[in-house]
Every structure is written in structure tokens, then in C-alpha cells.
C-alpha positions in Angstrom: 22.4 0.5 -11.8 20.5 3.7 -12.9 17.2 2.1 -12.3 18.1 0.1 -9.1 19.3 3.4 -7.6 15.5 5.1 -8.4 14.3 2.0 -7.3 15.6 2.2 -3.8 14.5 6.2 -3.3 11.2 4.9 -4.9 11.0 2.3 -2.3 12.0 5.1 0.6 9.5 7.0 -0.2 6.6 4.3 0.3 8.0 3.5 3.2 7.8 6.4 5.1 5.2 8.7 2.8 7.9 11.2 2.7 9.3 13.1 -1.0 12.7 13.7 0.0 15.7 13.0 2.7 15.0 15.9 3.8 11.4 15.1 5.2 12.3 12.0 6.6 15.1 13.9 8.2 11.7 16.1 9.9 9.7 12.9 10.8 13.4 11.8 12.7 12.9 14.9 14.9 9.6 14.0 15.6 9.3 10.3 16.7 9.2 8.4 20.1 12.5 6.7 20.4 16.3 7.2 20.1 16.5 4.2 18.2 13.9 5.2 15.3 15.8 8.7 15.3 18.5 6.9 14.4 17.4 4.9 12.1 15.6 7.3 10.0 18.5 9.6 10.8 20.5 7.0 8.6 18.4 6.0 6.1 18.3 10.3 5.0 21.8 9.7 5.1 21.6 6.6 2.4 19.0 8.3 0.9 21.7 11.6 0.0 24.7 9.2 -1.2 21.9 7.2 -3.3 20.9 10.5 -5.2 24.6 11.6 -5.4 25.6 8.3 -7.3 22.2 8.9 -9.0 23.5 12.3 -10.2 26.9 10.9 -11.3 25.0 8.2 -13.6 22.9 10.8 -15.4 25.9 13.3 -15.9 27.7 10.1 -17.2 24.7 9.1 -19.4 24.4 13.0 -20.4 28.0 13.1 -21.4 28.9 9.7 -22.6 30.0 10.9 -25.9 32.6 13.5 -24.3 33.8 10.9 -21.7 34.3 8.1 -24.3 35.9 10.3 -27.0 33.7 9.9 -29.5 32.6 12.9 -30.1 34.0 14.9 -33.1 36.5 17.7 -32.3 35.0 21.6 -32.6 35.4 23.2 -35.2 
């Protein structure tokens, strides 16, 4: 899951030679149509609940051994 989520910024950021949702967000203000606002108004917005779930997996990775219990009690 992990890797299909960097996968799919990875692939965002091809697309559109931009570095963040952020920037894309940018190039939205800046294009011809209301229909590619739109669109690249949306994909920023996948792009922000990709990196969320993105975060979530790493903390979850990062603290796997507090989550599952299997980490001795302190001292």
C-alpha cells in the first residue's frame, strides 16, 4: 500500500512537472479553462488525502511495535 501510495504522487508529479499539491494548486490558477481548473483543482485535492494516508502508514510502520504490544513495558 505504502509503495502504491508514493507511486501515485510519483506519477503526479510527472504529469504535471510540479513537486507538490501545492504547485499544482498554482498551475490551477493559471490555465485556460474552467474545466482544467477543476481538474487539477481535484487532483491537489487527491494529491493531500494520498500523503495523509501516506503519513498514517509511516507512523504505523514507525510505531508498529507500540501498536501491536510487543514492545517490552518501561522500566
Amino acid at each position: 500500500m505504502r509503495a502504491d501510495l508514493q507511486e501515485q504522487i510519483e506519477s503526479w508529479q510527472n504529469e504535471y512537472a510540479v513537486e507538490s499539491s501545492d504547485e499544482l494548486r498554482e498551475m490551477a490558477a493559471q490555465v485556460e479553462t474552467a474545466a482544467e481548473t477543476c481538474e487539477l483543482r481535484r487532483v491537489a485535492n487527491d494529491w493531500d488525502i494520498v500523503q495523509y494516508r501516506l503519513r498514517l502508514i509511516e507512523d504505523a510502520i514507525e510505531h508498529y511495535s507500540d501498536y501491536s504490544g510487543t514492545a517490552s513495558a518501561p522500566a
